[in-house]
C-alpha positions as CSV (number, residue, x, y, z in Angstrom):
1,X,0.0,0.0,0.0
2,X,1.3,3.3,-1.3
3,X,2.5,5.6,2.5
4,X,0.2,8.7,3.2
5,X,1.2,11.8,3.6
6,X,-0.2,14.5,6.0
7,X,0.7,17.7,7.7
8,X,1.3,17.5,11.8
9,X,0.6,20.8,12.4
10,X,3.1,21.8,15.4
11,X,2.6,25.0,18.0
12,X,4.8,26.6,16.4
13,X,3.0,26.6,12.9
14,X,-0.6,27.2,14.7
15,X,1.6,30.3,16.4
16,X,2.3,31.0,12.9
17,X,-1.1,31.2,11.8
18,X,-2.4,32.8,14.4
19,X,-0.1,36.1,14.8
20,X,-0.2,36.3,10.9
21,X,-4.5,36.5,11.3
22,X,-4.1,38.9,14.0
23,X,-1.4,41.3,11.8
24,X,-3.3,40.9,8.8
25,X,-6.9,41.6,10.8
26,X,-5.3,44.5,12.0
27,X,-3.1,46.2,9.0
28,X,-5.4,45.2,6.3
29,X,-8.4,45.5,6.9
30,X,-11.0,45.3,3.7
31,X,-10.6,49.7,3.2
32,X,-6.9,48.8,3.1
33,X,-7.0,45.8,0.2
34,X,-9.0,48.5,-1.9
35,X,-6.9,50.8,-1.1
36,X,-4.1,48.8,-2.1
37,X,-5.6,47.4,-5.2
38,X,-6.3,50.9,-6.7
39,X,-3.2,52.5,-6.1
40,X,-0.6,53.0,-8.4
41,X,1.7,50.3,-7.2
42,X,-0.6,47.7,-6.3
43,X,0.6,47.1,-2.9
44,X,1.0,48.1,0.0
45,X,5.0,49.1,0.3
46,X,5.3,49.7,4.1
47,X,3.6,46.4,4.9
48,X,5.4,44.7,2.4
49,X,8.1,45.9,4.4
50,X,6.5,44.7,7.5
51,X,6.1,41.6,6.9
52,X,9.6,40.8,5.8
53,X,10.9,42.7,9.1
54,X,8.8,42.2,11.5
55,X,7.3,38.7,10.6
56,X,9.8,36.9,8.1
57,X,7.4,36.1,6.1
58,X,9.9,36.5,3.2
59,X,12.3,34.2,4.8
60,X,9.9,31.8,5.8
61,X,10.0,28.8,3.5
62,X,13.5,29.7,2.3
63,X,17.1,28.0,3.0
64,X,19.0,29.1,5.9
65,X,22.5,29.1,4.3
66,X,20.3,31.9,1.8
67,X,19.5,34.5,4.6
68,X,16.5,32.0,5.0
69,X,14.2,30.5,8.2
70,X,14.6,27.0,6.6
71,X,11.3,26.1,6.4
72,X,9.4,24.6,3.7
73,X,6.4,24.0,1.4
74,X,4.2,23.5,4.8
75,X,5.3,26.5,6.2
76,X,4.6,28.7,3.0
77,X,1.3,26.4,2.8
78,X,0.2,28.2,6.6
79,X,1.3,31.8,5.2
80,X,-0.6,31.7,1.5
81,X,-3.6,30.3,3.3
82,X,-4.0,33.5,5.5
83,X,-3.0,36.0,2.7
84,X,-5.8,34.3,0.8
85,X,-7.9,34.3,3.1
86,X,-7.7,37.9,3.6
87,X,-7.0,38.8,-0.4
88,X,-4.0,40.6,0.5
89,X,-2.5,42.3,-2.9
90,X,1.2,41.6,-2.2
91,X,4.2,40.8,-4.5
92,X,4.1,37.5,-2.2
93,X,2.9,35.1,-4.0
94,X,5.0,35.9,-7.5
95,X,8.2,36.4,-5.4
96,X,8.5,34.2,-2.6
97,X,5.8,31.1,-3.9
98,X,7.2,31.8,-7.6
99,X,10.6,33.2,-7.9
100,X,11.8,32.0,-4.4
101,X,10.5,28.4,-4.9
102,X,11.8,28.0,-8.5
103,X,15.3,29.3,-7.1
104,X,15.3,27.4,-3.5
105,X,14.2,24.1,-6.3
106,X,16.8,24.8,-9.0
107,X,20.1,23.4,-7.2
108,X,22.2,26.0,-8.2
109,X,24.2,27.4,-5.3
110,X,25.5,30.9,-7.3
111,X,21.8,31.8,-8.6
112,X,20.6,31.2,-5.2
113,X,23.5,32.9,-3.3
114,X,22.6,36.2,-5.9
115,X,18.9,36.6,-5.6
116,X,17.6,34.1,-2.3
117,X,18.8,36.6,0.0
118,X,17.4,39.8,-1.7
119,X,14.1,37.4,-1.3
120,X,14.3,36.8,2.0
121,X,14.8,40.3,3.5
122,X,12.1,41.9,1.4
123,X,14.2,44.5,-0.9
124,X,14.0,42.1,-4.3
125,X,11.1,41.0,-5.6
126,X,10.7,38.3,-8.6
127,X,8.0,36.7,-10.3
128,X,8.3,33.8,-12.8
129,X,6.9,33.9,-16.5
130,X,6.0,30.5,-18.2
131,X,2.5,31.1,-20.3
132,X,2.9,32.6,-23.9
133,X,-0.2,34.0,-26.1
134,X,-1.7,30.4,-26.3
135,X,-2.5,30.8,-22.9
136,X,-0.9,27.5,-22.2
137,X,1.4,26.9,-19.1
138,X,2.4,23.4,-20.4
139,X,6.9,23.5,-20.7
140,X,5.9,21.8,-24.4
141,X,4.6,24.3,-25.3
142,X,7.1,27.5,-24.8
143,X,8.2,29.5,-27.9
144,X,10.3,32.1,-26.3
145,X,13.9,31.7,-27.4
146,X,17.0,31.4,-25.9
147,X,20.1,32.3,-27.9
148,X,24.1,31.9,-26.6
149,X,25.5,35.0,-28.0
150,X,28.7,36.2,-27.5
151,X,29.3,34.4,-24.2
152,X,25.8,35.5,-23.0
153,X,22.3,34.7,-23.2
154,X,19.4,36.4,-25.3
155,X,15.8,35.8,-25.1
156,X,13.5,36.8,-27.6
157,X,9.5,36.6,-27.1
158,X,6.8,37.3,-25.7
159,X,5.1,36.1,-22.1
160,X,1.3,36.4,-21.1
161,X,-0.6,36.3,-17.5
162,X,2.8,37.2,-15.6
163,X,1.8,37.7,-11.9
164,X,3.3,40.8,-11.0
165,X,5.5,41.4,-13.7
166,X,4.7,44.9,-14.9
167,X,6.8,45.6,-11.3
168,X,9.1,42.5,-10.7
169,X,12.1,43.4,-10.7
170,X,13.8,39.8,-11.6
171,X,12.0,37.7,-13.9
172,X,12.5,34.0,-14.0
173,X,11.6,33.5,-17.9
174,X,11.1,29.9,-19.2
175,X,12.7,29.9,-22.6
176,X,13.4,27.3,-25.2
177,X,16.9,26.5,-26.1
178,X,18.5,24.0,-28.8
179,X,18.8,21.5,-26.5
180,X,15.4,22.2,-24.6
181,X,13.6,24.7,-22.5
182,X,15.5,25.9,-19.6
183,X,15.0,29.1,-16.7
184,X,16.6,31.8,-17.6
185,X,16.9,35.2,-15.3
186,X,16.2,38.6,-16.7
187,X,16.6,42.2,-14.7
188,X,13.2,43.8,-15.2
189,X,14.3,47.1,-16.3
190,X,16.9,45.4,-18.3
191,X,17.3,46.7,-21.9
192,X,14.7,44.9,-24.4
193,X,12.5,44.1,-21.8
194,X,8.9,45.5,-22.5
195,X,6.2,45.2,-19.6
196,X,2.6,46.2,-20.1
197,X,0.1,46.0,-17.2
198,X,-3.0,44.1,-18.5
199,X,-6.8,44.4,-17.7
200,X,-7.7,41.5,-15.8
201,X,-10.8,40.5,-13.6
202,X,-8.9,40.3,-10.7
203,X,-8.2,43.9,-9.0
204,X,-5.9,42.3,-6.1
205,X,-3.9,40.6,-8.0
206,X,-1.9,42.4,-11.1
207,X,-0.9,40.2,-14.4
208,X,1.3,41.8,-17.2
209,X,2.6,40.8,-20.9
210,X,6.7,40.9,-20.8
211,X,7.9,41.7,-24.3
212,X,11.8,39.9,-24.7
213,X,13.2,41.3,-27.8
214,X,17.4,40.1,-27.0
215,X,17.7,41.2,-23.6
216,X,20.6,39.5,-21.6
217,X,19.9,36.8,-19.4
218,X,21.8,33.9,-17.2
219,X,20.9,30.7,-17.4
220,X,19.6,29.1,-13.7
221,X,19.2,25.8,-12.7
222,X,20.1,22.8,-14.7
223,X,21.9,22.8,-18.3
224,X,20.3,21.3,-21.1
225,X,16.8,20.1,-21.1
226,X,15.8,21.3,-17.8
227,X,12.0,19.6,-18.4
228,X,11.7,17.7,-15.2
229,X,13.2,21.0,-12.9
230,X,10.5,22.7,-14.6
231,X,7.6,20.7,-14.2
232,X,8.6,20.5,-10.7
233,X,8.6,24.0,-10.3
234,X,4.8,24.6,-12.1
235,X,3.9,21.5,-9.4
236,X,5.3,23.7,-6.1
237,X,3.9,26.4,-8.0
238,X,0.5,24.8,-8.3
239,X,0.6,23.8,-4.8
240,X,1.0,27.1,-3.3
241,X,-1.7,28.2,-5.2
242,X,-4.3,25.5,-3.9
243,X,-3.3,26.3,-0.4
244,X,-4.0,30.2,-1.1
245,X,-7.6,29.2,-2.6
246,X,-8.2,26.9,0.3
247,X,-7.9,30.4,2.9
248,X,-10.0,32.3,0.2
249,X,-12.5,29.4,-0.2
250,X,-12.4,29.4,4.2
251,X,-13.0,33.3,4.4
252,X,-16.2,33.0,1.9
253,X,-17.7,30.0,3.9
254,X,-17.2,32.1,7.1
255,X,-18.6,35.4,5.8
256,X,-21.8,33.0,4.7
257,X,-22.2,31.4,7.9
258,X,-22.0,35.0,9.7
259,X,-24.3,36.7,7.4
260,X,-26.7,33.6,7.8
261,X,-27.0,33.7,11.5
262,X,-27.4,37.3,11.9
263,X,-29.8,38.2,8.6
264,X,-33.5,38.1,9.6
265,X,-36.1,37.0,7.1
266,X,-39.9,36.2,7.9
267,X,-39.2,36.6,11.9
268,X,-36.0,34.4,11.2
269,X,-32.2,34.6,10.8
270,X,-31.9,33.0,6.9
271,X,-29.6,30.4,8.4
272,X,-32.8,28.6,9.9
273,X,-34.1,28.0,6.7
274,X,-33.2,24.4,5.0
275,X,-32.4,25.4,2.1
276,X,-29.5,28.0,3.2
277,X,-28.7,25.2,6.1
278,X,-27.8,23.0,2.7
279,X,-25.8,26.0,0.9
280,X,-23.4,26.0,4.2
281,X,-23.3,22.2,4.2
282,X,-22.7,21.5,0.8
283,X,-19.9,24.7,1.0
284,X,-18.6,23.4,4.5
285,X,-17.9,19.7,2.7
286,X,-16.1,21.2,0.1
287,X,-13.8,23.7,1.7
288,X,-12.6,21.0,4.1
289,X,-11.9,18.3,1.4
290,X,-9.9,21.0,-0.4
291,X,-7.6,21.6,2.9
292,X,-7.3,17.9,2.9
293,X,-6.5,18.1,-0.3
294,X,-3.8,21.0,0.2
295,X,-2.3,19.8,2.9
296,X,-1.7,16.7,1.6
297,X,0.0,18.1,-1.1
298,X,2.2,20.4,1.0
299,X,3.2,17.4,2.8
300,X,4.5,15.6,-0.2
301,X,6.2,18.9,-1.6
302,X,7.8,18.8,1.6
303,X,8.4,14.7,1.9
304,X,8.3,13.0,-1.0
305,X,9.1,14.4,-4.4
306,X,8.6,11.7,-6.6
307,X,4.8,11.6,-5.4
308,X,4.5,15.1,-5.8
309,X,2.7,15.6,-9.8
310,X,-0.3,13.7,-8.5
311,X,-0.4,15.4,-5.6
312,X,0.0,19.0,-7.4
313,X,-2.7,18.1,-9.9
314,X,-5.5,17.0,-7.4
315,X,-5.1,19.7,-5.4
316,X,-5.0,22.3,-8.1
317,X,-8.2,20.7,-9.4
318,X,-10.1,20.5,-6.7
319,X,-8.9,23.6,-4.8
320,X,-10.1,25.8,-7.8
321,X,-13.4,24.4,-8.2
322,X,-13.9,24.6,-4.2
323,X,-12.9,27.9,-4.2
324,X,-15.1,29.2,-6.6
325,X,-17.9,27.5,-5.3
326,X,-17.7,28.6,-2.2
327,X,-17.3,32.6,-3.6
328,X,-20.7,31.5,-5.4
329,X,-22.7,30.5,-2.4
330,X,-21.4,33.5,-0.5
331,X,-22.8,35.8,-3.0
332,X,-26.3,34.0,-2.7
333,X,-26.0,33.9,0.6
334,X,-25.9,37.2,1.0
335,X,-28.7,38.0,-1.8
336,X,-28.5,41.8,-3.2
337,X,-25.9,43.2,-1.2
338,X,-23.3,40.0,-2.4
339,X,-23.8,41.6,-5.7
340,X,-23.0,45.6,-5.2
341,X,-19.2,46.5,-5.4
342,X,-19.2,47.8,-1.8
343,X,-19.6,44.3,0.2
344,X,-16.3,42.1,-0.6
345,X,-17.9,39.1,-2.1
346,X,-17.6,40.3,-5.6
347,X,-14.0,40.6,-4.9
348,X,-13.1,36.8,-4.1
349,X,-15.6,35.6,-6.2
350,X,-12.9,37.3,-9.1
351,X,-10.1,35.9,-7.5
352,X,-11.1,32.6,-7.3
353,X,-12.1,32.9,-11.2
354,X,-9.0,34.3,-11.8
355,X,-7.0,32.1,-9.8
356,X,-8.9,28.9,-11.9
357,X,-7.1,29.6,-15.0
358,X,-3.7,30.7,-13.3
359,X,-1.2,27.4,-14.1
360,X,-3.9,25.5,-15.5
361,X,-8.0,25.0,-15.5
362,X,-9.3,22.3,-13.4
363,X,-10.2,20.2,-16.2
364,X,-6.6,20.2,-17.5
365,X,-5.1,19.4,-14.1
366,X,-8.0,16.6,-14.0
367,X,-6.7,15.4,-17.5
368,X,-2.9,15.6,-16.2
369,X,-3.7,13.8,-13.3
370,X,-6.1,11.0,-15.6
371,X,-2.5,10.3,-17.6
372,X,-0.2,10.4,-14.2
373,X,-2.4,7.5,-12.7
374,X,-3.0,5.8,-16.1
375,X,-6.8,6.5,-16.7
376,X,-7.0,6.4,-20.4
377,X,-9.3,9.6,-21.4
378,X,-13.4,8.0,-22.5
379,X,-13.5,7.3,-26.2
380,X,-15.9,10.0,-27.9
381,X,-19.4,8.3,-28.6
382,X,-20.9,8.5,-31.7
383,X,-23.8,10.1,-32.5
């Protein structure tokens, strides 16, 4: 029988959690994500400064001998699940889920000994760009070139739905070589380098087109086909994700259950009627099979590797889908006002959409994970 894998959650992690809900409760508050979200930058600067100093956040999931805590994928799990949970619009997720995984992942000591400790105190941030203009975030399927030219590398193309990259200033670009795609690192302001912020549904969370047209690059991680480091990567990458859309997916079922008990239809809070009862039920089920889901993913990210594509995919699939079900059953919840762009329901219901398509849809994880486990896709019936 194949060995489980689950996350012991020790005092120190539930510390974790908890002083991160109480700073977050208390420094962004929902006037302080809109703020956020409709300034200039995107962020919040001084608590992005915060959170490195104060909290070591940054450092959190990062190696020690890197300026690093020396935690891991269960550790970043605990922080993305309460920056999801409250939609925090933070240069988080691109640089230390992202760039700081991909880095921390790639096994080579000078990259990570040049950028891990501008991670891990906060004053670099990195995102990594992988889709092109198919919208695709399969390796296969990468067009942007990599050319060695006069003892340095130029990359040439163009990258779509790059989280955070109109401001990144590293970018971990996934380029296609003649011996295979490889990771390739590229200053953001660095000559050739083109970054337009696009219009997206999601207002917390900024995506941006990166325009490559020869600027200088050095090659990180492995020589060659660097495939497999690759795929890992989009896997830890995936995996962070799902454990951010299990703490969005965790703050809609909460806001449902507290608008529920406190809303009074007909003499009666809403949450005495069956058929809201069943909303919060169905919701409650889902949410908590997506943390089991999560979790067991962080633990394999954090234990065993060579489990961790099947792990990735379930999780992204299922975490999505929860997510945005439970962002659904909020709005209905709440009737009328889950609809106006003053209450905050509109605003995870658009990340969790977002967030669906980010790495992936569901039903291409759910395909991925069909071929990992050898379920041969249903032959198309004729009509």
């Amino acid at each position: 029988m194949a060995p489980t894998f689950t996350v012991t959650f020790t005092e120190e992690h539930e510390a974790l959690r908890s002083t991160l809900r109480r700073f977050l409760t208390d420094q962004a508050p929902s006037e302080a994500v809109r703020r956020s979200m409709e300034s200039a930058q995107g962020y919040d600067p001084a608590l992005w400064s915060r959170m490195a100093d104060e909290l070591g956040l940054h450092a959190m999931a990062l190696p020690q001998e890197y300026g690093g805590y020396g935690g891991g994928p269960v550790e970043l799990g605990i922080v993305l699940e309460e920056l999801g949970r409250a939609l925090l619009p933070s240069p988080y997720f691109a640089t230390v889920a992202l760039a700081g995984q991909a880095l921390a992942a790639s096994d080579d000591d000078g990259a990570r000994a040049r950028w891990l400790p501008a991670i891990a105190d906060g004053s670099l941030t990195g995102t990594l760009a992988v889709a092109e203009e198919s919208g695709s975030w399969d390796v296969a399927d990468v067009r942007t070139s990599a050319v060695h030219d006069d003892g340095t590398w130029r990359l040439s193309g163009t990258k779509m739905f790059v989280v955070d990259g109109d401001s990144a200033d590293l970018l971990l670009v996934v380029a296609r070589t003649d011996t295979g795609p490889g990771l390739f690192a590229v200053a953001g302001d660095a000559a050739g380098v083109g970054r337009t912020l696009l219009e997206t549904l999601d207002p917390t969370r900024r995506l941006a087109r990166v325009d490559l047209d020869g600027a200088r690059a050095s090659r990180v991680g492995p020589r060659g086909d660097a495939t497999a480091y690759l795929r890992t990567v989009l896997d830890l990458a995936a995996v962070a994700l799902a454990a951010e859309q299990v703490g969005g997916a965790q703050a809609c079922l909460d806001a449902a259950v507290g608008y529920a008990k406190v809303r009074v239809q007909f003499g009666r809070p809403i949450g005495s009627f069956q058929a809201v009862k069943h909303k919060c039920a169905d919701t409650l089920l889902k949410v908590e099979a997506a943390r089991s889901a999560a979790h067991h993913a962080l633990a394999v990210a954090a234990g065993a590797p060579g489990e961790l594509p099947v792990a990735a995919a379930l999780a992204a699939a299922y975490c999505a889908d929860a997510f945005t079900h439970a962002a659904k059953e909020n709005i209905q919840i709440h009737g009328g006002i889950g609809y106006t762009w003053e209450h905050d329901a509109h605003l995870h219901l658009k990340r969790a959409k977002s967030s669906e398509q980010l790495f992936g849809s569901p039903a291409t994880h759910r395909g991925r994970l069909a071929d990992l486990v050898g379920i041969s896709a249903p032959m198309a019936t004729k009509g």
